[in-house]
DRENDO-1510 file (C-alpha; in Angstrom, 1 decimal, always signed):
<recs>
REC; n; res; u; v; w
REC; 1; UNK; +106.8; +90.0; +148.6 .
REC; 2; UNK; +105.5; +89.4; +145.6 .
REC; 3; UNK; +102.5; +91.8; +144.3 .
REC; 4; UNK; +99.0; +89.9; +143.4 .
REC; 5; UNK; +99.1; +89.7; +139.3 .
REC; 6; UNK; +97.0; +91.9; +137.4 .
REC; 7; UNK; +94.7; +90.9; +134.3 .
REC; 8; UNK; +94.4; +93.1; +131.6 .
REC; 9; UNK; +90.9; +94.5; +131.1 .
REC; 10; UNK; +90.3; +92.9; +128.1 .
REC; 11; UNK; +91.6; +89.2; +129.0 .
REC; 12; UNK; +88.2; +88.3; +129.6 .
REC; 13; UNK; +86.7; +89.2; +126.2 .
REC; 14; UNK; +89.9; +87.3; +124.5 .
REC; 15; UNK; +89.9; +84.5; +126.5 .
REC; 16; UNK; +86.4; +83.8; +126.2 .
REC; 17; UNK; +86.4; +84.4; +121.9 .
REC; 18; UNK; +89.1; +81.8; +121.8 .
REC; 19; UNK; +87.6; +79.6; +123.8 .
REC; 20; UNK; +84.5; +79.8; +121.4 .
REC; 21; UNK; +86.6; +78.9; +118.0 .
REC; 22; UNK; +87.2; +75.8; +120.0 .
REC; 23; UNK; +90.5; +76.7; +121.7 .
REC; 24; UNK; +91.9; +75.6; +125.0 .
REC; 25; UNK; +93.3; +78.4; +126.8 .
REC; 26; UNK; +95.4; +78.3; +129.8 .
REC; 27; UNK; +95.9; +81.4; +131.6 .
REC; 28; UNK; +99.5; +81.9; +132.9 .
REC; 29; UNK; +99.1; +85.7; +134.5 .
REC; 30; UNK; +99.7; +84.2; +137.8 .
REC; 31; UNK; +103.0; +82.7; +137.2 .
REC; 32; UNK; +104.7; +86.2; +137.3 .
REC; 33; UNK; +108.6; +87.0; +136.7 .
REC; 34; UNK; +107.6; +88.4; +133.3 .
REC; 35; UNK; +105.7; +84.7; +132.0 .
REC; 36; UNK; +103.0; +85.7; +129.4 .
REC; 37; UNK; +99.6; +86.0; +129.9 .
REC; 38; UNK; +98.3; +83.0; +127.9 .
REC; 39; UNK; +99.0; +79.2; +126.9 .
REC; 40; UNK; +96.9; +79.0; +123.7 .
REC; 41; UNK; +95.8; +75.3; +122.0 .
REC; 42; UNK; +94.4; +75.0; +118.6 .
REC; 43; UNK; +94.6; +71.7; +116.1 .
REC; 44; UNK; +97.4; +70.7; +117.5 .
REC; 45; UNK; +99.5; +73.8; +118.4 .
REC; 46; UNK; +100.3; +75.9; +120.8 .
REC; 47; UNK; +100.2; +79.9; +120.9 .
REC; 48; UNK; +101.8; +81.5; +124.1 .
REC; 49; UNK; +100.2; +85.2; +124.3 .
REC; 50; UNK; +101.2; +88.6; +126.1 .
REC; 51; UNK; +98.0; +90.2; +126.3 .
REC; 52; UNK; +97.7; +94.4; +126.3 .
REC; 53; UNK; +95.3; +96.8; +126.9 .
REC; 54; UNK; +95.0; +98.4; +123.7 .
REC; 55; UNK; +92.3; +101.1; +125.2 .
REC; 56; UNK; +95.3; +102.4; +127.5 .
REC; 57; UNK; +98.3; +104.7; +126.4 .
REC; 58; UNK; +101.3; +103.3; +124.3 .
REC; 59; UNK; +103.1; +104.1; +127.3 .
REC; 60; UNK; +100.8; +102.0; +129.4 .
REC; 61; UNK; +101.0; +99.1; +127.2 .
REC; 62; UNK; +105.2; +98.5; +126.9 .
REC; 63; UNK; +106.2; +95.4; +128.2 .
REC; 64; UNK; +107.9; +95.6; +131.8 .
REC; 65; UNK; +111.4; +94.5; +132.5 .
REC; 66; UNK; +110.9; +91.6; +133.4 .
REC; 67; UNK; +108.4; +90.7; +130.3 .
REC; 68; UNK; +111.1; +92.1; +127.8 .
REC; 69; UNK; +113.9; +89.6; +129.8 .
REC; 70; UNK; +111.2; +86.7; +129.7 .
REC; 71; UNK; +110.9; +87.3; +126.0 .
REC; 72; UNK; +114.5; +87.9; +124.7 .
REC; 73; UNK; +115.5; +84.6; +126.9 .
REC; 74; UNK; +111.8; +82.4; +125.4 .
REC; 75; UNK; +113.2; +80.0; +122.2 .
REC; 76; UNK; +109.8; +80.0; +121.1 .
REC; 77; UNK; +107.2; +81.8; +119.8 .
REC; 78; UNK; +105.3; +84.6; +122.3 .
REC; 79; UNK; +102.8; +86.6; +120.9 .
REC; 80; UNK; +101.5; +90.4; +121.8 .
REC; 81; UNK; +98.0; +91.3; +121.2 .
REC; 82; UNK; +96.4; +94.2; +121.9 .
REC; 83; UNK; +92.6; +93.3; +120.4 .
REC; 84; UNK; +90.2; +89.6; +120.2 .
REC; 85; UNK; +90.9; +90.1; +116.5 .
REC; 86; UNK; +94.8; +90.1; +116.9 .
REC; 87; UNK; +94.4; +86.9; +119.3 .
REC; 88; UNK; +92.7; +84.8; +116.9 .
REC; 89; UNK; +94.8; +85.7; +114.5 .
REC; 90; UNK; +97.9; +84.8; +116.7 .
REC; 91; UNK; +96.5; +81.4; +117.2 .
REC; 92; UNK; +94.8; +81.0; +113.9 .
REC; 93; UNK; +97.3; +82.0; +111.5 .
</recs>
């Protein structure tokens, strides 16, 4: 049985600043099996994000298994951000 997915504490804050530089954001934590956290729009692209708590320990904040796996297999671009600052400069940039 599959456990209910968590959101970082600092989702929220993130979500809402990108949403305010005119971004669509679709959260994605729900989808599970290691899927990031975010499906970023902005002019035109699209930004997918792995959002960390950057308040907990570096231990805390590794990527699980099955994130790593989702990762190494993605033939995209994914995107770990820690801080609102580091997520508008993912989608930004």
């Amino acid at each position: 049985m599959r456990r209910a997915a968590k959101v970082d504490a600092n989702q929220p804050d993130i979500v809402a600043a990108l949403r305010k530089i005119g971004a669509t954001v679709q959260p994605l934590h729900a989808v599970g099996q290691g899927c990031p956290d975010l499906l970023v729009g902005w002019r035109g692209m699209n930004t997918v994000i792995e959002v960390k708590d950057g308040s907990k320990p570096p231990s805390a904040r590794k990527l699980t298994p099955d994130q790593v796996e989702w990762h190494a297999e993605w033939r995209g671009q994914v995107t770990v951000v820690e801080t609102v600052e580091q997520a508008i400069e993912a989608v930004t940039r």
